[in-house]
C-alpha positions in Angstrom: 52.7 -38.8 47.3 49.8 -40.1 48.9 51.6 -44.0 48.4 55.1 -42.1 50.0 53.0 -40.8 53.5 51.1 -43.9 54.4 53.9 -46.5 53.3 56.7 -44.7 55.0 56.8 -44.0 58.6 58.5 -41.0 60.4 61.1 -42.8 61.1 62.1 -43.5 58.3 61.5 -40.2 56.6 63.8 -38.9 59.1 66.1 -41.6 58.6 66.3 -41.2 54.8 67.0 -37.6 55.0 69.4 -38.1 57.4 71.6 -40.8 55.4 70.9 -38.9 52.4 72.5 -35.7 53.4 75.7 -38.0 55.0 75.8 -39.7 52.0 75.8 -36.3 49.3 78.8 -35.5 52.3 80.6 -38.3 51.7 80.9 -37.9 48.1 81.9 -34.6 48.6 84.5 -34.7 51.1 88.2 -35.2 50.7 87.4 -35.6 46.8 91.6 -34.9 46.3 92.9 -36.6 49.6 93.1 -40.1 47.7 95.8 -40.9 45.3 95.7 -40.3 41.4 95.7 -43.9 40.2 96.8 -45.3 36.6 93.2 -45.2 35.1 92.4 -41.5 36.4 95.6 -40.6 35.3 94.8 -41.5 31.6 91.3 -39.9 32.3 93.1 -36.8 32.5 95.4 -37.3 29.2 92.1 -38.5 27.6 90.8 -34.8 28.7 93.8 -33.1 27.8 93.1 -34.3 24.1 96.5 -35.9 24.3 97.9 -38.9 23.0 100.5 -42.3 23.8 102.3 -41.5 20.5 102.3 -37.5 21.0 104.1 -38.9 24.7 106.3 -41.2 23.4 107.7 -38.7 21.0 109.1 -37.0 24.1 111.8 -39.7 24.2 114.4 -38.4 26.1 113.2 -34.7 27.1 113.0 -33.7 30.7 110.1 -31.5 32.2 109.6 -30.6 35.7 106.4 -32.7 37.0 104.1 -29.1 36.9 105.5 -28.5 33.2 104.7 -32.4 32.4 101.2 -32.3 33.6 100.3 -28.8 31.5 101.7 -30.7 28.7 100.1 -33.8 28.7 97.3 -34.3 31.2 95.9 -30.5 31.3 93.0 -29.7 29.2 94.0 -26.3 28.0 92.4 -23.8 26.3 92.5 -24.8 22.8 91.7 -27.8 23.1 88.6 -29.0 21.0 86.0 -31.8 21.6 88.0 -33.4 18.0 91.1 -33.8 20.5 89.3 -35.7 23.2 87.7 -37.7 20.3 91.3 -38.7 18.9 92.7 -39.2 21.7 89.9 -41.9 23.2 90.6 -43.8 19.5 93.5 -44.9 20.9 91.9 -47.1 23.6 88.4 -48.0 21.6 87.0 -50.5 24.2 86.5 -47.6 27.1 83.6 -45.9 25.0 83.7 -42.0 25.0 80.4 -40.8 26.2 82.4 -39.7 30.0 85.5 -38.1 28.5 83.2 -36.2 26.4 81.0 -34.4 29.6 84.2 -34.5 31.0 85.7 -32.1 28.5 83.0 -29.6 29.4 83.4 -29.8 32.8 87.3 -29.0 33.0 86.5 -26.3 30.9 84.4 -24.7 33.5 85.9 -26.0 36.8 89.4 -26.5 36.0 92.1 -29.3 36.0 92.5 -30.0 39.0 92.0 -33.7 41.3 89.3 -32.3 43.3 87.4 -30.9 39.8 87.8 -33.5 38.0 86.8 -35.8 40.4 83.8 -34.0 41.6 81.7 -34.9 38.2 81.8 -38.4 39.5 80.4 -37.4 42.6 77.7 -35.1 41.1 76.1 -37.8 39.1 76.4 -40.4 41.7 74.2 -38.0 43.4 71.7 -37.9 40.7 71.9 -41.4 40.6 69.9 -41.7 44.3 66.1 -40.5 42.5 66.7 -42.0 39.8 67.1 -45.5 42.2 63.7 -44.2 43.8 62.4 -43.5 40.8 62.9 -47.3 39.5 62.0 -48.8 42.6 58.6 -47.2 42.1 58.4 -48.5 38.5 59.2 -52.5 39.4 57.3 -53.1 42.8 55.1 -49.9 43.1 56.2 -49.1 47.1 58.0 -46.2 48.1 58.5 -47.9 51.2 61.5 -49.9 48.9 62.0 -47.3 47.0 62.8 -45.3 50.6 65.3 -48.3 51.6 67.1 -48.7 48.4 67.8 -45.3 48.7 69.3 -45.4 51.9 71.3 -48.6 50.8 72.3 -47.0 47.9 73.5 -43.7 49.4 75.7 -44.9 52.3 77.0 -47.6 50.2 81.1 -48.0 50.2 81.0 -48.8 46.8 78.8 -46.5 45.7 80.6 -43.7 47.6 84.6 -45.1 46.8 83.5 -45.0 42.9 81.8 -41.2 43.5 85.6 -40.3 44.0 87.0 -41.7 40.7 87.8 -39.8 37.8 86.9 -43.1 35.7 82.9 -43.1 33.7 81.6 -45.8 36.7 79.3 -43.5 38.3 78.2 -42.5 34.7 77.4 -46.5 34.0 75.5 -46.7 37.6 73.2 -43.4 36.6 72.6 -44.5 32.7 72.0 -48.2 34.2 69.2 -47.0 36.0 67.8 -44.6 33.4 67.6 -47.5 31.1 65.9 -49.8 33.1 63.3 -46.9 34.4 62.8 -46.3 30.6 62.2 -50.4 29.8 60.2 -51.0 32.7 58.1 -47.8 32.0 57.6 -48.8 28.0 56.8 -52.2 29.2 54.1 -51.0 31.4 52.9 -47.7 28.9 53.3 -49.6 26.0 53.5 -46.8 23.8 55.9 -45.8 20.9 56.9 -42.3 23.0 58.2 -44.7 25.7 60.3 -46.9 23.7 61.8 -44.2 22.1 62.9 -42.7 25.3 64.5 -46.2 26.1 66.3 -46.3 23.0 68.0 -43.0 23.8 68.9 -44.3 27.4 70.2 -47.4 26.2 72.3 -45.6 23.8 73.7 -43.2 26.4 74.5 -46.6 28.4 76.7 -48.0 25.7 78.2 -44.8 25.1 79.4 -45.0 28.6 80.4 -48.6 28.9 80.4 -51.4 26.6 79.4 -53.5 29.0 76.2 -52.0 28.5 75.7 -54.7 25.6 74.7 -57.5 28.2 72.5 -55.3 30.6 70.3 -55.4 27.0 70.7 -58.7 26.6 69.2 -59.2 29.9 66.1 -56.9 29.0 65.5 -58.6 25.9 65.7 -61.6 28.3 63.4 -60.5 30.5 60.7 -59.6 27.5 61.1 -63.3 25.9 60.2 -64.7 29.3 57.6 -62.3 30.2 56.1 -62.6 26.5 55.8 -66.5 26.7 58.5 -66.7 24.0 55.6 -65.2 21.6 56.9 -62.9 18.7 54.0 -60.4 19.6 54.0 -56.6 19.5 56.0 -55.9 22.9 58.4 -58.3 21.8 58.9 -56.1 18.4 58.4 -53.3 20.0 61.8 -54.2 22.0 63.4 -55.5 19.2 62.5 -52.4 17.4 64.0 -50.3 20.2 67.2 -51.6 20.9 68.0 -51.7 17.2 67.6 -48.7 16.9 70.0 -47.9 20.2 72.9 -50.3 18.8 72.1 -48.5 15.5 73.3 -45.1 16.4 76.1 -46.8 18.5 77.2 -48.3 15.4 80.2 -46.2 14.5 81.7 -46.8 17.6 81.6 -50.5 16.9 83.6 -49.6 14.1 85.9 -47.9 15.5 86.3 -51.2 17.8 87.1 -53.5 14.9 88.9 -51.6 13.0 91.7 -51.0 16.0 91.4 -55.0 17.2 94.9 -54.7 18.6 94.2 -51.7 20.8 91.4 -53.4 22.2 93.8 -56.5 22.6 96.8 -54.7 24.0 95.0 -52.7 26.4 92.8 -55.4 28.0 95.2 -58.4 28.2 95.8 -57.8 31.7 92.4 -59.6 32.7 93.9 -62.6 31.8 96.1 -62.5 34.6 95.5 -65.2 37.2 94.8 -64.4 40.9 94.7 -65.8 44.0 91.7 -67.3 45.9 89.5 -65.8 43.2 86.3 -67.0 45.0 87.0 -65.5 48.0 88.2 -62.4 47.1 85.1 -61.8 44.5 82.8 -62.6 47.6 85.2 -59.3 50.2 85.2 -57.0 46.7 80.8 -58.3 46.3 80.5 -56.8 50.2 81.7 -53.6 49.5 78.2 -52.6 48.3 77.3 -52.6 52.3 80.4 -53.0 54.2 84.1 -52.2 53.1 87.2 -52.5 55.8 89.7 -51.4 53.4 92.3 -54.5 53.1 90.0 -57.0 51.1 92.4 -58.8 49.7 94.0 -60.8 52.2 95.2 -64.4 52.5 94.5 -65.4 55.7 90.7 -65.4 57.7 90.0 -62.2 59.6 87.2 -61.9 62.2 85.8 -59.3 59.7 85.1 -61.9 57.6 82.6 -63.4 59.9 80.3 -59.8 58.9 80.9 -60.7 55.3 80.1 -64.0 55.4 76.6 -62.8 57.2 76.0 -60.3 54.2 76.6 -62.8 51.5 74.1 -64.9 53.7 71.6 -61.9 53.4 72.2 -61.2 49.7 71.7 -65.0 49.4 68.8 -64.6 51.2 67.0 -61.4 49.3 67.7 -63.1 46.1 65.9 -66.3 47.4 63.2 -64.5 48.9 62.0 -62.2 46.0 61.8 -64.9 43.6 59.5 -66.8 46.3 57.1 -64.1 47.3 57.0 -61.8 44.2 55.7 -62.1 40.9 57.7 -62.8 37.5 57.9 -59.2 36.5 59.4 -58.2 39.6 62.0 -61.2 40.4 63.0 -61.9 36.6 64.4 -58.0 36.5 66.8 -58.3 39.4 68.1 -61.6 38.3 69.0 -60.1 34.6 70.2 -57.5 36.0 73.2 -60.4 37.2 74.2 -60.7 33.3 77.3 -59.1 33.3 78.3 -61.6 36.3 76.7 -64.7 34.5 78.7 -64.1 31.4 81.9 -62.8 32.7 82.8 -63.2 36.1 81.5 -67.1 36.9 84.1 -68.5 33.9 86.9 -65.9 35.0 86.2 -67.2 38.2 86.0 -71.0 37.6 89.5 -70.3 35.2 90.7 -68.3 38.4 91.5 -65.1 36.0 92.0 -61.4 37.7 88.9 -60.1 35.8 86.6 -62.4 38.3 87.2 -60.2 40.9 87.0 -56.6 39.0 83.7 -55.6 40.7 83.1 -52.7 39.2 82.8 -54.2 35.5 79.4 -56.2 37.8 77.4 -52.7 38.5 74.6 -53.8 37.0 74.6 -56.9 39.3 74.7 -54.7 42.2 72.4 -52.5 41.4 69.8 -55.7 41.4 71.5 -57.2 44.5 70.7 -53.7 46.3 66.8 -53.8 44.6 67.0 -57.6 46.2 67.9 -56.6 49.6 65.7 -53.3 50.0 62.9 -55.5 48.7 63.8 -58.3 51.4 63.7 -55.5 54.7 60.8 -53.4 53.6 58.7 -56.6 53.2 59.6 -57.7 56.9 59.6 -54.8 58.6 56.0 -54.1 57.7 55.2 -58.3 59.1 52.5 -58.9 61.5 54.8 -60.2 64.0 56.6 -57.6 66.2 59.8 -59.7 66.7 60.5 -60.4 62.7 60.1 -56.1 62.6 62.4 -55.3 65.0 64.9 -57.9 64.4 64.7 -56.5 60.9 64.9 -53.2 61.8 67.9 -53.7 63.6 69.4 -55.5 60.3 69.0 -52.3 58.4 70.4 -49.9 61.1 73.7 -52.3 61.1 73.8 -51.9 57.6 73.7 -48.4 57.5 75.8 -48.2 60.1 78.5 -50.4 58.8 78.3 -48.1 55.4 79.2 -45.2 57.4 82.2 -46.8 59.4 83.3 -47.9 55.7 83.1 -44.3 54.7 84.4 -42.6 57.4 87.7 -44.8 57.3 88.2 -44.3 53.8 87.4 -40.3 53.4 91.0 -39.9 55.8 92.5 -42.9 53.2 95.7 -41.8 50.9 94.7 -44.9 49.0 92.0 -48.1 48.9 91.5 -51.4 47.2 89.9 -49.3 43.9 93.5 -47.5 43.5 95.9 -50.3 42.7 99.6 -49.8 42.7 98.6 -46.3 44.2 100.3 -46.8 47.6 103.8 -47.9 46.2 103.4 -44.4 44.4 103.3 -42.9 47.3 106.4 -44.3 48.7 108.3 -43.7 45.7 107.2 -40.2 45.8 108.7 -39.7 49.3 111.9 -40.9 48.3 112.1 -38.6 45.4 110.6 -36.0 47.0 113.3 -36.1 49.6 116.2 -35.6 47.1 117.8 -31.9 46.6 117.4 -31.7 42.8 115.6 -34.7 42.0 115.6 -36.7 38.3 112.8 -39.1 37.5 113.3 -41.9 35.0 110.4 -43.6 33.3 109.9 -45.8 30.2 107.6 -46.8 27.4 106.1 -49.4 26.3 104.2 -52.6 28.4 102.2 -49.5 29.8 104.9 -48.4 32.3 103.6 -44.4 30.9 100.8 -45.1 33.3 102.8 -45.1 36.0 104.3 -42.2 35.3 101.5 -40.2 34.8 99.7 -41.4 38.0 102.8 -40.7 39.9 103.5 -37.0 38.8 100.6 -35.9 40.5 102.6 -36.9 43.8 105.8 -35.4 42.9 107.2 -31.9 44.2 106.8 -29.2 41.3 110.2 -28.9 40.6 111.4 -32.8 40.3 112.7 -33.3 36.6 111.0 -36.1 34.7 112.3 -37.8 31.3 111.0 -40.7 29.8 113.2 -42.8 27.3 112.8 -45.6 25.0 115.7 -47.1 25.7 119.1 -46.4 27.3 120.8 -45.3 24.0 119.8 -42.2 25.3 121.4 -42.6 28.7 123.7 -39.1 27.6 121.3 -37.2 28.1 121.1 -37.1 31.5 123.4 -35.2 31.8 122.4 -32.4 34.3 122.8 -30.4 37.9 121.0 -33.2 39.2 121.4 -34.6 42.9 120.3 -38.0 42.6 119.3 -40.0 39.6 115.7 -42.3 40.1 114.2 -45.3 37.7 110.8 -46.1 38.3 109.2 -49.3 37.2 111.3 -49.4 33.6 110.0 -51.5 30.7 112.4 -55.0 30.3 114.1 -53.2 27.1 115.6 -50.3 29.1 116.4 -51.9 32.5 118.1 -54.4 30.6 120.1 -51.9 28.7 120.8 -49.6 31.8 122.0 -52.5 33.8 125.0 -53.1 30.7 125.8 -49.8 30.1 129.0 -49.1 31.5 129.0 -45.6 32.3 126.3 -45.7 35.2 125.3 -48.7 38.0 122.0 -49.3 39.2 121.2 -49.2 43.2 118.2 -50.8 44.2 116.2 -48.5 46.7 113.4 -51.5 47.3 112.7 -54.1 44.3 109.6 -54.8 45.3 108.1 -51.0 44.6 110.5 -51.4 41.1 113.3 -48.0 42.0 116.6 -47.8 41.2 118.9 -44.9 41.7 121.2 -44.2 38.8 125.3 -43.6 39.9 128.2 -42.8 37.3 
């Protein structure tokens, strides 16, 4: 406390509470406003205990959108905590340790968008001390631990994945925990304190497999430290993590023994993309600055502040590896694992996964140490010009977090939501019908769709998924106007040589057909 009053000035004190409070408001605010994307939208069936095949044995029925949702994507009340577990088998690469907290929490606050939602946003909050808190353990200044903070609450990122029904704020908080816990056995050097790292690692793989290469990175970091010698901090590690992937051992299991899920359900990395490099660098600013539209083909003057934030990250990274010791700089750069291993060959084979920022929290998390290392150094210089010129570097950057947030808290949808805002058209034009029916299909993951899009529907429009169109009889119904929404190849195919009925495009490009005998 004593370190807190004489490193950090009134200002800033001020200042912190200030962006602190905005920042818990931002989380909290408009929590339902956004769209229900594909990957919250299997959040919720994970929740509900339900299952693909217990959906696809729906073939053919027809449920109103309320009556769909209770019966597949509402946790209800007898469920169990075995239901959640079966249903998260089916996709064994998303590890469970977030649909099982969530469970708990619909119990107590309900099913809705705005509840299920708001877990997200409650540990992103207690994600801000434990930031201080590691701050405190790598350079010993609460003066950076002050300005990480600050960084870290106003941050668009930070704030965008707050709002998401998806474990990512889960893998920010149990990030942090397990590197406070490394960096404090490292320093203690006691058993107590690598046991307490071996529980937060294991909470971090239970929360993302990613989690694998953030240890890698630690044991890393201890080779290097240790001079390559096999000595007792080096067991000591070893001993630790072993025991951590130990007890996350049946879930590995459960990985290779479903291969095919993992395959099926992940394939869509693969996918190439355009201007890889450039989008990775818009999608990398959205830690400090995010103007919505980041994936665009042509320059845009707001490119010009990206560019400068990329120069500054550049920058931070050069900086702490010039003027701080090992300990301090070799951390933040391990931190980058997750980027070293995944996204630089994605991004050299131009692959979609290069520019899935969120699977490189880790990396941010050391890019936002970097930065809040760089200003507090050179705000407290000797010369008055490099402090206020760096003074004013750090307003901009909180003030360009809270333009970012404040655009996107009166958003229907964002970058993070894909697909979300042809939903939303589709959903007006079958909203707009008398006596609406919905027609979705199965297979190539078109249920996704679905699901996301039935939490935009009207109450009453009818819904039926089918296989294929041997079912097309069925219908059969008081029905105004007949819709098909993003069909699998199988039954557009089939639809379109069916006799009985002819398909009308409504707009190929958002994938709807009306259906007309």
């Amino acid at each position: 406390m004593i370190l807190f009053k004489r490193q950090i000035s009134k200002w800033l004190r001020v200042l912190l509470i200030f962006v602190l409070v905005l920042g818990i408001l931002f989380r909290f605010t408009s929590l339902e406003s956004k769209a229900y994307w594909d990957d919250e939208a299997v959040t919720s069936l994970r929740l509900a205990g339900s299952s693909w095949k217990e959906l696809r044995a729906s073939d053919g029925q027809k449920n109103s959108s309320e009556e769909f949702q209770y019966q597949y994507l509402h946790n209800k009340p007898q469920t169990s905590l075995i239901d959640v577990f079966k249903s998260s088998l089916e996709d064994p690469q998303v590890t469970p340790l977030y649909y099982f907290m969530g469970y708990f929490w619909v119990k107590l606050f309900g099913n809705s968008i705005e509840a299920i939602r708001s877990l997200s946003a409650v540990i992103s909050v207690l994600s801000l001390p434990c930031m201080f808190w590691l701050c405190l353990e790598l350079f010993g200044s609460s003066l950076t631990a002050a300005i990480a903070v600050i960084l870290m609450a106003i941050s668009p990122f930070e704030i965008l994945y707050a709002q998401e029904a998806r474990m990512y704020s889960l893998w920010t908080l149990t990030t942090l925990l397990s590197s406070i816990a490394f960096l404090r056995a490292m320093r203690l050097k006691t058993q107590r304190s690598w046991n307490v790292y071996s529980v937060t690692l294991l909470l971090s793989l239970y929360t993302h497999l990613l989690s694998v290469l953030v240890a890698v990175g630690q044991g890393i970091y201890v080779v290097i430290t240790e001079k390559f010698k096999l000595n007792r901090e080096f067991f000591s590690y070893l001993k630790a993590s072993l025991i951590g992937f130990l007890f996350f051992c049946p879930w590995l299991l459960v990985i290779i023994k479903y291969p095919n899920r993992v395959i099926s359900t992940t394939n869509w990395t693969n996918r190439p993309t355009d201007l890889p490099i450039l989008n990775w660098i818009r999608r990398l600013n959205t830690i400090f600055f995010d103007p919505g539209n980041i994936q665009r083909d042509t320059f845009h003057w707001m490119d010009l502040i990206q560019l400068g934030i990329i120069v500054l990250v550049a920058y931070s990274l050069y900086f702490i590896v010039r003027h701080q010791p090992q300990k301090i700089w070799l951390f933040v750069l391990v931190l980058g694992t997750s980027t070293v291993f995944i996204t630089l060959p994605s991004l050299i084979s131009g692959k979609v996964l290069s520019i899935i920022i969120r699977y490189q929290i880790p990396s941010l998390i050391g890019i936002q140490l970097a930065v809040a290392n760089l200003i507090a150094t050179q705000i407290l210089s000797v010369s008055l010009m490099k402090r206020k010129i760096w003074q004013a570097i750090f307003v901009f950057l909180i003030l360009l977090g809270i333009g970012s947030n404040a655009l996107s808290s009166q958003a229907q949808t964002w970058w993070t939501k894909p697909n979300s805002d042809e939903y939303i058209q589709v959903a007006s034009f079958i909203n707009k019908a008398e006596r609406p029916l919905l027609i979705g299909s199965y297979g190539e993951g078109k249920e996704n769709s679905i699901l996301a899009l039935s939490y935009l529907l009207d109450s009453d429009v009818q819904i039926q998924l089918l296989r294929n169109s041997n079912k097309i009889s069925t219908i059969s119904g008081n029905f105004s106007e007949v819709f098909v929404f993003n069909p699998a190849e199988k039954l557009l195919k089939g639809l379109e040589q069916q006799q009985r009925y002819k398909m009308n495009s409504i707009n190929e490009d958002l994938k709807l057909w009306t259906l007309t005998e």
